[in-house]
C-alpha positions as CSV (number, residue, x, y, z in Angstrom):
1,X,0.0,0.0,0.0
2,X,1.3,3.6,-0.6
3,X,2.3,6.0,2.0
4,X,-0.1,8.7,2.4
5,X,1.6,12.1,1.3
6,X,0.2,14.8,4.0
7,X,0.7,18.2,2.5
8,X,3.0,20.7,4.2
9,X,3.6,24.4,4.4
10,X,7.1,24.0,2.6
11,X,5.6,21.7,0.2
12,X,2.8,24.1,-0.8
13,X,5.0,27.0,-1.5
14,X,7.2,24.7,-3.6
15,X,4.2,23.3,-5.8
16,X,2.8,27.1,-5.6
17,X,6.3,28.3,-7.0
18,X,6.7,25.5,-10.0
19,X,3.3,26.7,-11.1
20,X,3.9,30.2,-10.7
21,X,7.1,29.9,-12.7
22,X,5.3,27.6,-15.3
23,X,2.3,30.4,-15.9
24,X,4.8,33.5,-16.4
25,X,6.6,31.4,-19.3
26,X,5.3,33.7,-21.6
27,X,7.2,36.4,-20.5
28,X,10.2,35.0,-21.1
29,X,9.5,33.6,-24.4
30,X,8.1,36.9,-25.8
31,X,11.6,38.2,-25.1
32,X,12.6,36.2,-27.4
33,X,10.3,37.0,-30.6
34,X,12.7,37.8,-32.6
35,X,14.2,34.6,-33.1
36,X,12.4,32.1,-34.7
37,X,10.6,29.1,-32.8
38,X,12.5,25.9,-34.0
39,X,15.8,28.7,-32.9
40,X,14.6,29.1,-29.7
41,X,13.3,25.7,-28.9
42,X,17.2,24.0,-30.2
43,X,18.9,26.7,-27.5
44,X,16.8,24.9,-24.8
45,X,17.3,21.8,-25.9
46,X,21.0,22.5,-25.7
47,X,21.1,24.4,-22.1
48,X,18.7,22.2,-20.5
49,X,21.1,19.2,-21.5
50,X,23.9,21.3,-20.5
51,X,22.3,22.4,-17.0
52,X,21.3,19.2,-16.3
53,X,24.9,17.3,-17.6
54,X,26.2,18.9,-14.6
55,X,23.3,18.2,-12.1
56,X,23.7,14.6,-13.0
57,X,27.4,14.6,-12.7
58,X,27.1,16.3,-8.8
59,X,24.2,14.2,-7.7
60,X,26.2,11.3,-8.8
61,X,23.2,9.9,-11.0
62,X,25.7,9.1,-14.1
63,X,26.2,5.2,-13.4
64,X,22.2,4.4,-13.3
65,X,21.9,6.4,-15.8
66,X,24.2,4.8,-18.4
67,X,22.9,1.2,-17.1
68,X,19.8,2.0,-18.2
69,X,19.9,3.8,-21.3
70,X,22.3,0.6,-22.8
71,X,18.4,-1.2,-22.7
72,X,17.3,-0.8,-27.2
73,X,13.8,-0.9,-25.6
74,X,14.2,2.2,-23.1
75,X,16.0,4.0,-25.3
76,X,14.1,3.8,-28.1
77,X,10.8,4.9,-25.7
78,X,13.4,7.6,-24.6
79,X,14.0,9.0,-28.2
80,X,10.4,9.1,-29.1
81,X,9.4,11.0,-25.9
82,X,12.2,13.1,-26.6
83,X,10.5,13.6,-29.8
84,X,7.1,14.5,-28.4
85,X,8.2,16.9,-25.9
86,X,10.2,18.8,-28.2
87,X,6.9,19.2,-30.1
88,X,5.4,20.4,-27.2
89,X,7.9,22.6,-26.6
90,X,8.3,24.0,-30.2
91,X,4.2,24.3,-30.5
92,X,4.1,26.2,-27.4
93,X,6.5,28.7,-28.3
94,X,5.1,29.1,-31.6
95,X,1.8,29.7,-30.2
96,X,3.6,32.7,-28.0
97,X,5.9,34.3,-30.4
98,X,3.0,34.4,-32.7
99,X,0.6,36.1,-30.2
100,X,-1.6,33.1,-30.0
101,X,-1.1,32.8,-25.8
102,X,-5.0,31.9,-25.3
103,X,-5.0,29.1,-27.5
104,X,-2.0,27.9,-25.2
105,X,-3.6,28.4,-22.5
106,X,-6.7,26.6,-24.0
107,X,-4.6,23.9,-24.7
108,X,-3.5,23.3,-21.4
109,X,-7.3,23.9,-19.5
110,X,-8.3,20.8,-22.2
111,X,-4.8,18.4,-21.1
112,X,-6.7,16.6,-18.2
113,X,-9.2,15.8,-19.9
114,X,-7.5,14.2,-22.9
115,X,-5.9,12.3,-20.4
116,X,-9.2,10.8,-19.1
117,X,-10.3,10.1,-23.0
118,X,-6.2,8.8,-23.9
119,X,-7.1,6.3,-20.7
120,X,-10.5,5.2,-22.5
121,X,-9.0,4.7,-25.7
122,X,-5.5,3.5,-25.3
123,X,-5.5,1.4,-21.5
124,X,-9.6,0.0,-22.4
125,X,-10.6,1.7,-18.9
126,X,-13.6,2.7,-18.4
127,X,-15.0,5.8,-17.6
128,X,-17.3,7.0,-14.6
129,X,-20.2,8.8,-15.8
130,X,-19.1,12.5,-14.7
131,X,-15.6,11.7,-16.5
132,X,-17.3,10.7,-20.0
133,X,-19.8,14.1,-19.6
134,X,-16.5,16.2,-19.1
135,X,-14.8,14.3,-22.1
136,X,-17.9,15.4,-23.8
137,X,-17.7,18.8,-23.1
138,X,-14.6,19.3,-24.0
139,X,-15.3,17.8,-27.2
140,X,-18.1,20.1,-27.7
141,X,-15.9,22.9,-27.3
142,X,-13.8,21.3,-29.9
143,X,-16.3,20.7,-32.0
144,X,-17.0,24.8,-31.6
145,X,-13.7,25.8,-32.3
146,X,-13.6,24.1,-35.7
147,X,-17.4,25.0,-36.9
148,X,-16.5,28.7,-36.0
149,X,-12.6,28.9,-37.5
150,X,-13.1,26.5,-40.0
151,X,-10.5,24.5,-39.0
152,X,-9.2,22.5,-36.8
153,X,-7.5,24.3,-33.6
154,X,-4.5,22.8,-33.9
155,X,-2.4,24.9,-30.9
156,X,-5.2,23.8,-28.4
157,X,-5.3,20.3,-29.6
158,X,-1.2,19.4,-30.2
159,X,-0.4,21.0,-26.9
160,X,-2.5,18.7,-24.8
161,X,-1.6,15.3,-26.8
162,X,1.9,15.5,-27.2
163,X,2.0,16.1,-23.5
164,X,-0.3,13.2,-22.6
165,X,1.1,10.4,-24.9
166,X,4.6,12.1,-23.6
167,X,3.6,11.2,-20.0
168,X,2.1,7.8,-20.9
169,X,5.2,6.7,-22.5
170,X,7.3,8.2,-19.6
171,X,5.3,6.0,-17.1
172,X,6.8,2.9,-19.3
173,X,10.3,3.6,-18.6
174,X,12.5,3.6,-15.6
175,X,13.3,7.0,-15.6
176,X,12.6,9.9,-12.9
177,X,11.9,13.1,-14.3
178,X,15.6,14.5,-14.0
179,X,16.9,11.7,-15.5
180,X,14.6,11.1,-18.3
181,X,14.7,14.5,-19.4
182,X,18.7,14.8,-19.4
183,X,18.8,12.0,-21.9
184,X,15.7,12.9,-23.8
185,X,17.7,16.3,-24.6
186,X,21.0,14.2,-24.8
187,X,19.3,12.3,-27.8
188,X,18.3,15.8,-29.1
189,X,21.0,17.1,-29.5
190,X,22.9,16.1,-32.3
191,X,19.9,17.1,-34.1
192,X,20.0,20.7,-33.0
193,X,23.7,21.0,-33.3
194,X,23.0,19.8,-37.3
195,X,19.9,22.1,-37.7
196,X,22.0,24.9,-36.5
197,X,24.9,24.0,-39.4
198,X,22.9,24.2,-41.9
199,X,19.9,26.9,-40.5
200,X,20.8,30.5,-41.8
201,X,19.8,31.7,-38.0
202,X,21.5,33.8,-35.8
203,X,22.3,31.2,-34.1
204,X,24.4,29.6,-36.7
205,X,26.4,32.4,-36.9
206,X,29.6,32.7,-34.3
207,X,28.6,37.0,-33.7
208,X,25.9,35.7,-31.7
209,X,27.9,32.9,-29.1
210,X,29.9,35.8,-28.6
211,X,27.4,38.5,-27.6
212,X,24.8,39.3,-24.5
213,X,22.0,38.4,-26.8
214,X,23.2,34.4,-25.7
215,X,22.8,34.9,-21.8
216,X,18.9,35.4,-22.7
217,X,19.0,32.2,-24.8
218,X,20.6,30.2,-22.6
219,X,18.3,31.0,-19.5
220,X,16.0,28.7,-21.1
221,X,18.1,25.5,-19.3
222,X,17.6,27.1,-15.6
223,X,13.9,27.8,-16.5
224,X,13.0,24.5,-18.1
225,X,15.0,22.8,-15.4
226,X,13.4,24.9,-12.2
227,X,9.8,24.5,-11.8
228,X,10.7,20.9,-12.5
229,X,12.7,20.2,-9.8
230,X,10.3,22.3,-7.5
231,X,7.4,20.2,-8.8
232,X,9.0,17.0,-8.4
233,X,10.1,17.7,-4.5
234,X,6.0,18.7,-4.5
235,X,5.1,15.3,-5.4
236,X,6.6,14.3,-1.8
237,X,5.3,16.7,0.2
238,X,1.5,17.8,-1.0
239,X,-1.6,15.4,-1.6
240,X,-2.9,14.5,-4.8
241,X,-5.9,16.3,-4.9
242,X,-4.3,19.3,-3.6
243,X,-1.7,19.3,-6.3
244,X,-4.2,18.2,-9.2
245,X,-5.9,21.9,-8.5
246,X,-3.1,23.8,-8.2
247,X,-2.3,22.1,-11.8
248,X,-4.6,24.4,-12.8
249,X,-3.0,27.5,-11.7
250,X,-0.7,27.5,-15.1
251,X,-3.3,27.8,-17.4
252,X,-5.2,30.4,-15.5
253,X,-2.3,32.6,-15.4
254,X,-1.3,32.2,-18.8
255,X,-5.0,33.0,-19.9
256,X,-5.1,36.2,-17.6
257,X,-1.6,37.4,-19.2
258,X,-3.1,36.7,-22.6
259,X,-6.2,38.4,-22.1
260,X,-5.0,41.6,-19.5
261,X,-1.1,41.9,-20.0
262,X,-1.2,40.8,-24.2
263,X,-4.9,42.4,-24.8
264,X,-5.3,39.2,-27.6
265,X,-9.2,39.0,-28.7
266,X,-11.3,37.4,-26.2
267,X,-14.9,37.4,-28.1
268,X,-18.2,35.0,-27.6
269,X,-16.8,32.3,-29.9
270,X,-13.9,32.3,-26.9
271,X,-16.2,32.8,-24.4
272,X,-18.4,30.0,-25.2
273,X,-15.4,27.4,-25.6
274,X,-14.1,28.2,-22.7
275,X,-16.5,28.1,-20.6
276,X,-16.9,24.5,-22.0
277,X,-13.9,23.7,-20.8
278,X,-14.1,25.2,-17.4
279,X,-17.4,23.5,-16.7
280,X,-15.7,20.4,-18.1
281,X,-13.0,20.8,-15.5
282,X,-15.4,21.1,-12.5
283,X,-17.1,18.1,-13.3
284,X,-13.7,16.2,-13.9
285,X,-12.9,17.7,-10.3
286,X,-16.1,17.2,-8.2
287,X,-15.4,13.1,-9.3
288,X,-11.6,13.0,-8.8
289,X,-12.7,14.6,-5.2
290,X,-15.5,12.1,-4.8
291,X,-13.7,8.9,-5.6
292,X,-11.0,10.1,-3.5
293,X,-12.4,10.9,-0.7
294,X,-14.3,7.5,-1.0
């Protein structure tokens, strides 16, 4: 049986802080809008691994590491969740560098429940009545977006998937999160080092390694890596529940800096979707609080 996790005062301000940090990403990323997405996303692919190369050399982690990478069948899991995360990470600066925050922020307010509908479809489980009326809500709002745009809201809907079938294939490998995301940008790597060769970016060009303009661009390791950490020491000290709605808390900021601090369009259609979603979300929460508590 699993040791209950009581939530602390230390804890809480740790979760509170990951999430914080997590829902001001925009900020830092709209700094950067003059370099191009795939630019930005290979400098923290490279400072993360960097940042994290020397975490796992001081914590001592290299050995159990290496034994486990030299498994094909890890490694191969590895690469492609390496593969899907970089996605994530590409399609959600994209979506800020192109002043598209809301539909980010979208994206994440719909990620629990694709998890519920990826648990239906993928694992066979079945769902609890108040989980398959918020699956169908969010659908609905889906459904919405396309009618109205004429297409299909790609931001909202990539976002959420890449990160759910990231964290189902991270739950098949031995991994913890440190770890796991040291050799996902290891494996990355040499791709961005070759992108950058041949890219006519700034980056490819030795003016800019030499300049200030590279201490912004290389802030993205320590920010990737930070609200990680703080989330994962979270985990030991804060309850489920309790940390399931403080998930929450991202989004929400990210939609209030979109709609007050980026003054992007927030009209009926919006309106109407998200609300969708919201209501979604409390359904999905009154049952996760109900079959907890039972």
């Amino acid at each position: 049986m699993s040791q209950t996790v009581k939530t602390t005062p230390k804890g809480l301000i740790t979760a509170l802080a990951a999430f914080l940090l997590w829902g001001n990403f925009p900020l830092y990323f709209k700094a950067l809008s003059d370099y191009d997405a795939i630019e930005i996303i290979t400098h923290r692919v490279i400072w993360t691994c960097v940042v994290l190369f020397v975490v796992v050399l001081l914590g001592g982690r290299w050995r159990r590491i290496w034994q486990v990478a030299k498994n094909p069948k890890w490694l191969l899991l590895t690469g492609v969740a390496a593969l899907l995360i970089a996605t994530n990470w590409l399609v959600y600066v994209w979506a800020v560098t192109h002043d598209r925050v809301l539909e980010a922020s979208l994206g994440y307010f719909i990620h629990p429940l694709v998890g519920v509908a990826l648990s239906m479809l993928i694992f066979k489980e079945k769902l609890r009545p108040l989980q398959k009326i918020a699956v169908v809500l969010a659908a609905l709002a889906v459904v919405i977006q396309i009618i109205w745009l004429g297409g299909l809201p790609w931001v909202s809907l990539l976002l959420p998937l890449s990160f759910a079938f990231y964290g189902v294939i991270q739950r098949n490998t031995p991994f913890d999160a440190v770890d796991g995301l040291f050799v996902e940008t290891a494996l990355l790597l040499p791709l961005c080092l070759l992108w950058l060769s041949y890219a006519d970016v700034a980056s490819s060009h030795l003016s800019l390694w030499l300049s200030p303009q590279v201490w912004l661009l290389s802030l993205a390791g320590p920010i990737t890596l930070i609200p990680l950490l703080l989330y994962n020491m979270s985990t030991k000290t804060v309850q489920f529940n309790t940390l399931s709605f403080l998930n929450y808390l991202t989004p929400s900021i990210v939609f209030l800096l979109a709609v007050f601090y980026y003054h992007e369009t927030f009209d009926l259609q919006k309106v109407i979707v998200f609300s969708l979603i919201w209501l979604g979300l409390l359904v999905f929460s009154a049952d996760m609080l109900k079959y907890k508590k039972g």
